[in-house]
C-alpha positions in Angstrom: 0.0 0.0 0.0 1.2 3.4 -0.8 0.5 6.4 0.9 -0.8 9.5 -1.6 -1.1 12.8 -0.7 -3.4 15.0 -3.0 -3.3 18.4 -2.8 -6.6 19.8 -4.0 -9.7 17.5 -4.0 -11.5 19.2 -6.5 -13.0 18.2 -10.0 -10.3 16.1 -10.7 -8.8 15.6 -7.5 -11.5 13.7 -5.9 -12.3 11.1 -8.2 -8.7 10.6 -8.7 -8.8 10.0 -4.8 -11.3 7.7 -4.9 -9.4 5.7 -7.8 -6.6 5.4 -5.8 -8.3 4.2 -2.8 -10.3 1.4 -5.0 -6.6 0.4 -6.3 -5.6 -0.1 -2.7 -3.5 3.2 -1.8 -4.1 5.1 1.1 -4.8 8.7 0.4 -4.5 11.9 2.2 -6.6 14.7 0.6 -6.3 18.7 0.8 -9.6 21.2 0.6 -10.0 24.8 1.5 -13.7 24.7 2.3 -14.6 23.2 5.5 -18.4 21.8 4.2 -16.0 19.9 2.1 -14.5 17.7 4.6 -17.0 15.5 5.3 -17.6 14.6 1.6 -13.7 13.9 1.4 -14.2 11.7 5.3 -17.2 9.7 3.4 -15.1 9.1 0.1 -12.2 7.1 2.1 -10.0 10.1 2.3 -8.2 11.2 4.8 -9.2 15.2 4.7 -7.4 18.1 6.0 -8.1 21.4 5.8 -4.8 22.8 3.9 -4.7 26.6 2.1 -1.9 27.4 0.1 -1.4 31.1 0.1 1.2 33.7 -2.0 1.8 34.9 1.3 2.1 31.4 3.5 1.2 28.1 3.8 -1.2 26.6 6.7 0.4 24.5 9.4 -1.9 21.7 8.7 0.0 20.8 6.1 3.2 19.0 7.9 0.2 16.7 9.3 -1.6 16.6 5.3 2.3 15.1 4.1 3.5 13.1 6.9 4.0 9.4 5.7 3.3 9.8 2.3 5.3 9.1 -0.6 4.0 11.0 -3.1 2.4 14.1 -3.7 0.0 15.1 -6.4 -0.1 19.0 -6.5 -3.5 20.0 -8.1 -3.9 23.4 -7.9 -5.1 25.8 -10.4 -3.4 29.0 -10.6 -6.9 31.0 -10.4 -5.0 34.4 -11.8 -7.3 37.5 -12.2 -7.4 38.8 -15.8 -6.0 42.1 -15.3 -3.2 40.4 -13.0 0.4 42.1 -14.1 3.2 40.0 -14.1 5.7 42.6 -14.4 7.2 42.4 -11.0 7.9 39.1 -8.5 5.6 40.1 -6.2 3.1 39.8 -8.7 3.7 36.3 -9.1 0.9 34.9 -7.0 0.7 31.1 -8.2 4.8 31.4 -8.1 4.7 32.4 -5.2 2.3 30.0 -3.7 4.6 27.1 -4.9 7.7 28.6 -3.3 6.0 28.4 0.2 4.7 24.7 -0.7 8.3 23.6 -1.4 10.0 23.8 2.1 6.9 21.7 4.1 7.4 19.2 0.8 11.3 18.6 1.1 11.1 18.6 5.0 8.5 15.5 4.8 8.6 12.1 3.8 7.5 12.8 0.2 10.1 11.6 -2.5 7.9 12.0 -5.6 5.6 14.6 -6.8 3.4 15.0 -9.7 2.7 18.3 -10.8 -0.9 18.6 -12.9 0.5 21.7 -15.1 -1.0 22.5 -18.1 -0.6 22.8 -22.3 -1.5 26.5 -22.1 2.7 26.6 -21.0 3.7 26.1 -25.2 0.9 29.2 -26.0 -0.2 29.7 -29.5 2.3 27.3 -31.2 1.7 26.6 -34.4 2.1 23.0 -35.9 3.1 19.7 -33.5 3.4 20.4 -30.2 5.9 17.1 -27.8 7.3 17.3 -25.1 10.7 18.7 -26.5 8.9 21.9 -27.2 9.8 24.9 -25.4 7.4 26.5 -23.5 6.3 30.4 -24.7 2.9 30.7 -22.4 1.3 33.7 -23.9 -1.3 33.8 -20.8 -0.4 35.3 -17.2 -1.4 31.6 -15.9 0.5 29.8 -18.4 3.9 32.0 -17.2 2.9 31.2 -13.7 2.6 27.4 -15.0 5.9 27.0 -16.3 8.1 28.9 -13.7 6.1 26.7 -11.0 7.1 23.7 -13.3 10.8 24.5 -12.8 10.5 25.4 -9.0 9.7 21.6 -8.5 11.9 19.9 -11.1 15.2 22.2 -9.4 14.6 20.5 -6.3 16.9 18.0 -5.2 14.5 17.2 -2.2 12.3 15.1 -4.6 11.6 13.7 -8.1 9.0 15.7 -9.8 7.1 14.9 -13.4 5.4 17.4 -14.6 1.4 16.7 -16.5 0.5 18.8 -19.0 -3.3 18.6 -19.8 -4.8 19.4 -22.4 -8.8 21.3 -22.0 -10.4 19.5 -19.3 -13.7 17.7 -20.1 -16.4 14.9 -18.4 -19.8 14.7 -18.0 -20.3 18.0 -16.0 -17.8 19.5 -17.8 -17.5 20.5 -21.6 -16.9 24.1 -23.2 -19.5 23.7 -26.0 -21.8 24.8 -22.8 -19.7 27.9 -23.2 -19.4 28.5 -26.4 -23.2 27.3 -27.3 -25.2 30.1 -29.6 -22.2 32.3 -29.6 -21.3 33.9 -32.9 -17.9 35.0 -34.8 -16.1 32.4 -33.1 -12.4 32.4 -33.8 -10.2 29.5 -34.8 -12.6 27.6 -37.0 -9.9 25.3 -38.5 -8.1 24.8 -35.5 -7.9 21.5 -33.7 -9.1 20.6 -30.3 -7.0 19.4 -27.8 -9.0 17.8 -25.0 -8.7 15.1 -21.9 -11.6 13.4 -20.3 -11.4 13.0 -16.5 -11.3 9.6 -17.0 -8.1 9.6 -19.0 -6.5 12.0 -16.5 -7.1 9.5 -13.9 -6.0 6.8 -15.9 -2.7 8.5 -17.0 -1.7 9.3 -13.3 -2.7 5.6 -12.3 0.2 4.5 -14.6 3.0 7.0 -13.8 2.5 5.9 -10.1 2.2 1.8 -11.2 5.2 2.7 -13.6 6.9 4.9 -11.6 8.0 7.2 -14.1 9.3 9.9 -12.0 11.2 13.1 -13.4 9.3 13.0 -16.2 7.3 15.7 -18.5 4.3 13.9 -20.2 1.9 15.7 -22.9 -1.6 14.1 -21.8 -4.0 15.4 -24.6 -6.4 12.4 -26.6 -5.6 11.9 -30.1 -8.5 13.2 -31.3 -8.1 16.8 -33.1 -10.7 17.4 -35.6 -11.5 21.4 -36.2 -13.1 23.4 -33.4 -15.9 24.0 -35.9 -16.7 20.1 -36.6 -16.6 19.5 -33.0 -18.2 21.9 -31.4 -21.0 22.0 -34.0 -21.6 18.6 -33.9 -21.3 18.3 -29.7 -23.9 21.4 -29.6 -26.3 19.2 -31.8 -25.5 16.3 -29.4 -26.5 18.1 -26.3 -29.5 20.2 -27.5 -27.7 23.1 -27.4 -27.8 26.5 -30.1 -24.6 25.6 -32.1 -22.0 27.6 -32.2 -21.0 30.2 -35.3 -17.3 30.6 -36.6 -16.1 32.8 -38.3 -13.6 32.1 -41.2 -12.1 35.4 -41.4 -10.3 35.0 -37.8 -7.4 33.4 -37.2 -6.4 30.0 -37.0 -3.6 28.4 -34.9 -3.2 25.1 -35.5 -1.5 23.9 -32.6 -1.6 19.9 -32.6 -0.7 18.5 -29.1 1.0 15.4 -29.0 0.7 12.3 -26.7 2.8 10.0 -28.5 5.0 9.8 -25.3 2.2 8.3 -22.9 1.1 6.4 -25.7 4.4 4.6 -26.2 6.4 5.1 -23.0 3.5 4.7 -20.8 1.6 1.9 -22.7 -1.7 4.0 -22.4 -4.8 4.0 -24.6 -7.3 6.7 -24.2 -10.8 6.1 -24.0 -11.9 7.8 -27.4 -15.4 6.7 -26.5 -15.8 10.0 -24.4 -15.1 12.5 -26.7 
């Protein structure tokens, strides 16, 4: 049995909990909202109440890490859209990693995995591996990567770093966004998605695998045009479908998972998408 710690029991975090506990692990999970405790309690988890700040990091979480061997950081940077990023002190998310870091080396934790994000390689055009270097055009993306290269520096600790694609499931889906809008952009441009189910799934292997200091691309092969998709999802779902418009611009980023694929032996559930 290994012991998991999961910091952030959200959307992801708590299924993923719930999938590790099934497998046999014993897990330790993180939330900010007291109401949520008891949800995490029922689930099998062990909760704690854990806040990760710019500015510190609660005490609770020497007692959230002890035993564990691993720690899965799933935390999403949460920037404000006017948020600058010209300064250090600016650098919330950053920020809130370098206060996690100390409590992480001082405790029994030898392996983190760091849930990151494809928003780090920005408006790339063409294939997009793992060998790509990251040019985040978003405040959260720039957050993203310099967070990514706060854990992997550490000698305290093995870290790989997930990049996910856009987050779908049941619940979940941005044709419920972009439903009945008009003069869409990017009409050409290929989706690059991830069902819950195949983020759990991914993560299951890396731990099974251990395939530790690591960067994995975790995005379905799956990338028709945001137009075909999203047309044919809004027709799926009852929804108004979405209009594009041809004259904006198209980036045709293609994100790669050949590496889980191969390295990690994984097939994605195309069924979901």
């Amino acid at each position: 049995m290994t012991k998991i710690s999961i910091l952030g029991c959200g959307w992801l975090g708590l299924p993923l909990a719930k999938a590790l506990i099934a497998k046999g692990n014993s897990v330790n999970g993180s939330t900010t909202s007291e109401n949520k405790l008891s949800i995490l309690k029922d689930a099998g988890i062990n909760s704690f109440l854990v806040t990760v700040e710019s500015e510190s990091v609660s005490e609770n979480t020497t007692n959230f890490l002890a035993e564990s061997e691993i720690l899965i950081i799933d935390i999403p940077p949460k920037l404000r859209a006017n948020q600058s990023f010209s300064t250090p002190l600016e650098m919330t998310f950053v920020n809130k990693i370098k206060n996690l870091i100390p409590f992480i080396a001082k405790s029994t934790v030898k392996k983190v995995l760091f849930v990151s994000s494809t928003s780090v390689y920005g408006d790339e055009n063409g294939l997009v591996t793992e060998e790509t270097s990251p040019n985040a055009d978003t405040e959260s993306g720039k957050q993203l990567v310099l967070a990514e290269k706060l854990l992997q520096e550490n000698q305290n600790f093995d870290t790989t770093i997930l990049r996910f694609g856009g987050l779908i499931g049941e619940d979940r889906h941005p044709v419920k966004f972009l439903a009945g809008k008009e003069n869409l952009d990017n009409p050409d441009a290929p989706i690059n998605l991830i069902h819950q189910n195949d983020c759990i799934g991914i993560i299951g292997e890396i731990i099974n695998q251990s395939k530790w200091n690591e960067v994995f691309n975790a995005v379905a092969p799956f990338h028709p045009t945001r137009e075909d998709y999203y047309t044919q999802k809004a027709i799926e779902m009852n929804l108004p479908e979405p209009k594009f418009s041809s004259e904006k611009s198209n980036i045709k980023k293609v994100v790669s998972s050949e590496k889980i694929e191969n390295y990690l032996n994984y097939k994605f559930c195309l069924d979901n998408y």
